[in-house]
RODREN-311967 format. One line per field, with one value per residue (C-alpha): x, y, z; residue in one letter. Coordinates in nm, 2 decimals, decimal comma. Layout:
! residues N
xx	(X ...)
yy	(Y ...)
zz	(Z ...)
res	(a ...)
END
This chain:
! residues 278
xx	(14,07 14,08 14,39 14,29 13,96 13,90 13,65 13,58 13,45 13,57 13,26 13,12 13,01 13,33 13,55 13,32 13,28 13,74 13,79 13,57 13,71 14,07 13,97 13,86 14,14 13,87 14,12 14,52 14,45 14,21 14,20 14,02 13,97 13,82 13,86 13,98 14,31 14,38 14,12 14,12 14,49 14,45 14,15 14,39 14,64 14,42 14,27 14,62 14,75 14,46 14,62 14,81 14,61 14,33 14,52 14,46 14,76 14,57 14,77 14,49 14,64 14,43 14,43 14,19 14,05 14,35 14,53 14,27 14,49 14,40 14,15 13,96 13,63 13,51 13,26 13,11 13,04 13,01 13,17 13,02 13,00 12,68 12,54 12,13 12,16 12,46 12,27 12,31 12,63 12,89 12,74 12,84 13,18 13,24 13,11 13,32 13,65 13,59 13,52 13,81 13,99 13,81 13,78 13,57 13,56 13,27 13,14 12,95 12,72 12,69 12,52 12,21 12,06 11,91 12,01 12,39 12,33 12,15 12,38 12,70 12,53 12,46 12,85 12,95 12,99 12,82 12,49 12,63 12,87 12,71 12,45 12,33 12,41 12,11 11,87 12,05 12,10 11,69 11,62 11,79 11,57 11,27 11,39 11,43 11,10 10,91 11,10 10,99 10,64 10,66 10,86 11,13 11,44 11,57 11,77 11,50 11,31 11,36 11,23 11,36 11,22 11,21 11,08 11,27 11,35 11,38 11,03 10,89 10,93 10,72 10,77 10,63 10,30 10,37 10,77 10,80 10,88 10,93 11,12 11,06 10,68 10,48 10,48 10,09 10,03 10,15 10,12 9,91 10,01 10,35 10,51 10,29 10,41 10,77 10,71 10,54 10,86 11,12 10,99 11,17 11,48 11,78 11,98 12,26 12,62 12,73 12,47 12,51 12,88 12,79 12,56 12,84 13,04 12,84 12,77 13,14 13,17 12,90 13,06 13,41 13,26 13,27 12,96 12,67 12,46 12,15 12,09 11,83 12,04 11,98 12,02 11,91 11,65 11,65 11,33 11,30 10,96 10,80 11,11 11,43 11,62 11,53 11,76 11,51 11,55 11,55 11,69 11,96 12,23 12,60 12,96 13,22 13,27 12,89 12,52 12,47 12,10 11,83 11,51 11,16 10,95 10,57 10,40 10,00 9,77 9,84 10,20 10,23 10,05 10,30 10,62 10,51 10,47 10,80 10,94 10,76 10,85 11,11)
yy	(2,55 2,77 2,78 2,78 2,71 2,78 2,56 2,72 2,51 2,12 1,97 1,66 1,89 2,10 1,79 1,57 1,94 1,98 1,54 1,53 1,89 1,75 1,37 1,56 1,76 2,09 2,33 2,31 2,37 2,34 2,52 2,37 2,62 2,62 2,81 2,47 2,47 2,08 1,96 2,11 2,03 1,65 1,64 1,83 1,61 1,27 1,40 1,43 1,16 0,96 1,15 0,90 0,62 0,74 0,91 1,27 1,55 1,82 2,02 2,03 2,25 2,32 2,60 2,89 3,21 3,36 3,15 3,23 3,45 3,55 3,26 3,24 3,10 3,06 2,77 2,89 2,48 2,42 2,67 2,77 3,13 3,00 2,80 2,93 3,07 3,28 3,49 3,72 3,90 3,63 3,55 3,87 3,94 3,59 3,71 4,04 3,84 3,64 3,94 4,09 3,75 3,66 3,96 3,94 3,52 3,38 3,28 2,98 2,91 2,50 2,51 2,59 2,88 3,12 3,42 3,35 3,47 3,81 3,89 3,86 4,06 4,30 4,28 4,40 4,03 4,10 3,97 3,77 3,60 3,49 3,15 2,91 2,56 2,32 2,38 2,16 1,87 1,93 1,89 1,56 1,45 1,58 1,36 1,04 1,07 1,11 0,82 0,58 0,68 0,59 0,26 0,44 0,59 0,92 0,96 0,95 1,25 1,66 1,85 2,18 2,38 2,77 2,90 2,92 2,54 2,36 2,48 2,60 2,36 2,46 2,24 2,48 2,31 2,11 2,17 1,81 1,50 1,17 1,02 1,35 1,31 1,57 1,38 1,50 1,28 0,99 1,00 1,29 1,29 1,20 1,55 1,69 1,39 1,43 1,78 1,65 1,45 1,67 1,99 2,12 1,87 1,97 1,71 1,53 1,68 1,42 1,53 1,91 1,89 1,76 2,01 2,26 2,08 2,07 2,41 2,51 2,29 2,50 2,85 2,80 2,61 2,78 2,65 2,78 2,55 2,58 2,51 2,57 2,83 3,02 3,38 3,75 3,89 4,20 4,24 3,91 3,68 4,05 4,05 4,25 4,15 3,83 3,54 3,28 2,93 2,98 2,82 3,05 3,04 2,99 2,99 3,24 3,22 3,43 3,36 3,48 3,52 3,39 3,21 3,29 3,04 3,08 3,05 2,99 3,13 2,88 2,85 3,23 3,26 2,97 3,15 3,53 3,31 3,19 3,53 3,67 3,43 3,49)
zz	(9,12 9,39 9,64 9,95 10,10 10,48 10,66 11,00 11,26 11,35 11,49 11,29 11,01 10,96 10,97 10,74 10,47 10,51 10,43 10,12 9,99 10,05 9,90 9,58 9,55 9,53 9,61 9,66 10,03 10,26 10,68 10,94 11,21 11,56 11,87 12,01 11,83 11,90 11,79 11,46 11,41 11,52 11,28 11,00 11,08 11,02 10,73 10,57 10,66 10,48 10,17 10,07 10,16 9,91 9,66 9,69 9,80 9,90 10,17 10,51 10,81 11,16 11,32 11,51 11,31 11,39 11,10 10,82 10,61 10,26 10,16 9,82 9,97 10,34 10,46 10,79 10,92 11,30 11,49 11,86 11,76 11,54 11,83 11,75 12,13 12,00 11,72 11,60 11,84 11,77 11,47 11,34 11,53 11,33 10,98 11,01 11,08 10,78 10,56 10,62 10,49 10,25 9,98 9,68 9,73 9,85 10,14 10,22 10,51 10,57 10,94 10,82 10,99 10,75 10,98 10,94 10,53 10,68 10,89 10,64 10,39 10,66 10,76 10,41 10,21 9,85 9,83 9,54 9,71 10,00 9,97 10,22 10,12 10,29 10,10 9,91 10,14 10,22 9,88 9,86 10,19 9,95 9,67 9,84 10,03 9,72 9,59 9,87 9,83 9,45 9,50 9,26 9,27 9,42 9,11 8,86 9,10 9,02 9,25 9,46 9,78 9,86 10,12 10,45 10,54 10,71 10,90 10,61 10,29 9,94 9,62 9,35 9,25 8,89 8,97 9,06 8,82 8,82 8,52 8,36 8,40 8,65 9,00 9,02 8,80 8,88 9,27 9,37 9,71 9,72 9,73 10,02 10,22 10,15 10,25 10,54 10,65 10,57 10,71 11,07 11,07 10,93 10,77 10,94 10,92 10,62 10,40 10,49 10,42 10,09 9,98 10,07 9,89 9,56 9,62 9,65 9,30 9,15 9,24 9,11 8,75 8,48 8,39 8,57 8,78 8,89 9,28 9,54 9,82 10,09 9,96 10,07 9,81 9,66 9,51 9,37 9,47 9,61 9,90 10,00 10,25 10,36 10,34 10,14 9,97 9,59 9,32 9,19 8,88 9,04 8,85 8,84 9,20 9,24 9,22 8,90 8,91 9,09 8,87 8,94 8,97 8,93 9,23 9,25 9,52 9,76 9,74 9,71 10,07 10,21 10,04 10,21 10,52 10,52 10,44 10,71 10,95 11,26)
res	(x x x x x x x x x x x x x x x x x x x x x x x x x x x x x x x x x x x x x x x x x x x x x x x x x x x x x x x x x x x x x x x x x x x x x x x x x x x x x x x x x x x x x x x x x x x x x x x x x x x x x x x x x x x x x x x x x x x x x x x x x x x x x x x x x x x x x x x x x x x x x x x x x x x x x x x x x x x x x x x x x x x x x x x x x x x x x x x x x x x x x x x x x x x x x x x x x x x x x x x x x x x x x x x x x x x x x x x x x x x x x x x x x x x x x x x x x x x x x x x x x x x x x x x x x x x x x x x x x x x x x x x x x x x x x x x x x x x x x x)
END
């Protein structure tokens, strides 16, 4: 279990990401930082005071950047510095601030923006310990709309995206299953609406905060999981230095690896696309 966790940002997202680490006890301390120093205390300060109301005793302190101290992992959430008209100068005065805190740990980016993993591996954060967390929460949106179209349940669907969500969504053709049978099978249609639904929305903040969540789960296991992330390639899929949706290997407090999966014509076409794309 790591120590301490920093959460910067205390919008909606921030807020939601710093109560569920805290009610699952996923580190021994969890920061939530803003530049608006009230807010982030008075949202600290509820969060621990629901402590012993629900059973958990995780220590949750506000605060602004200038509190971050030696953490062992970093969530960038909601702060204004990653409003998308603030990219990529704040962005990176940002990134910088939380390298110099956050050492070999890594560093999570919940907010979405695929840019924000660019630009901290651009700021000196190892590739490896740097992943975008909605492509989980987008993959969940994935599931449950190929769930309604098949009158089944979301749980009973696998399925992942790459590409460069939320504008550009690609389920691998044959990736998909439904109660462990291929999805083209059953419903040959059903993925490419899904994908129709999900694409250019980003989830809401309570699902992003628990993707970042799971994700955060993932990297300090000691078994690996496998999740889809937002992570800058270095070769892999035919790309270098593009921050992409792939499904990579975490544990250890690193991606580990990232998995290749085999792409036909067409999906190769949408996936250079998505790389390309600005």
């Amino acid at each position: 279990m790591p120590h301490t966790i920093a959460v910067i940002g205390a919008g909606e997202l921030g807020a939601t990401l710093a109560r569920r680490l805290a009610a699952a006890e996923s580190a021994r301390r969890v920061l939530l930082l803003d530049p608006d120093e009230g807010k982030a205390r008075g949202k600290a300060l509820d969060i621990l005071q629901e402590g012993p109301v629900d059973g958990f005793d995780t220590r949750v302190e506000g605060g602004t950047i200038d509190a971050l101290g030696e953490v062992d992992a970093a969530v960038l959430a909601d702060p204004p510095a990653l409003d998308a008209g603030r990219l990529p100068s704040e962005a990176a005065a940002l990134v910088g601030r939380v390298r110099a805190s956050l050492g070999r740990g890594p560093l999570v980016v919940a907010g979405g923006h695929p840019g924000v993993v660019e630009i901290a591996v651009e700021k000196g954060h190892p590739r490896d310990r740097v992943v975008g967390s909605a492509p989980v929460a987008i993959a969940a949106a994935l599931r449950r709309q190929i769930a309604s179209a098949v009158e089944g349940r979301a749980s009973d669907v696998a399925a992942t995206v790459l590409g460069r969500p939320p504008d550009r969504v690609i389920v691998p053709r044959g990736t998909a299953l439904m109660g462990g049978l291929p999805l083209d099978r059953l419903h040959p249609t059903a993925a490419r609406t899904a994908v129709a639904r999900v694409e250019g929305r980003w989830p809401g903040p309570v699902a992003l905060a628990a993707a970042a969540a799971r994700v955060l789960r993932a990297l300090f296991s000691a078994d690996a999981a496998v999740l889809p992330v937002f992570v800058v390639l270095s070769g892999e899929y035919g790309h270098r230095g593009r921050a992409l949706a792939v499904p990579a290997r975490l544990g250890h407090g690193r991606v580990l690896g990232l998995v290749e999966v085999p792409l036909d014509p067409v999906d190769r076409v949408a996936f250079d696309n998505a790389a390309s794309r600005r």
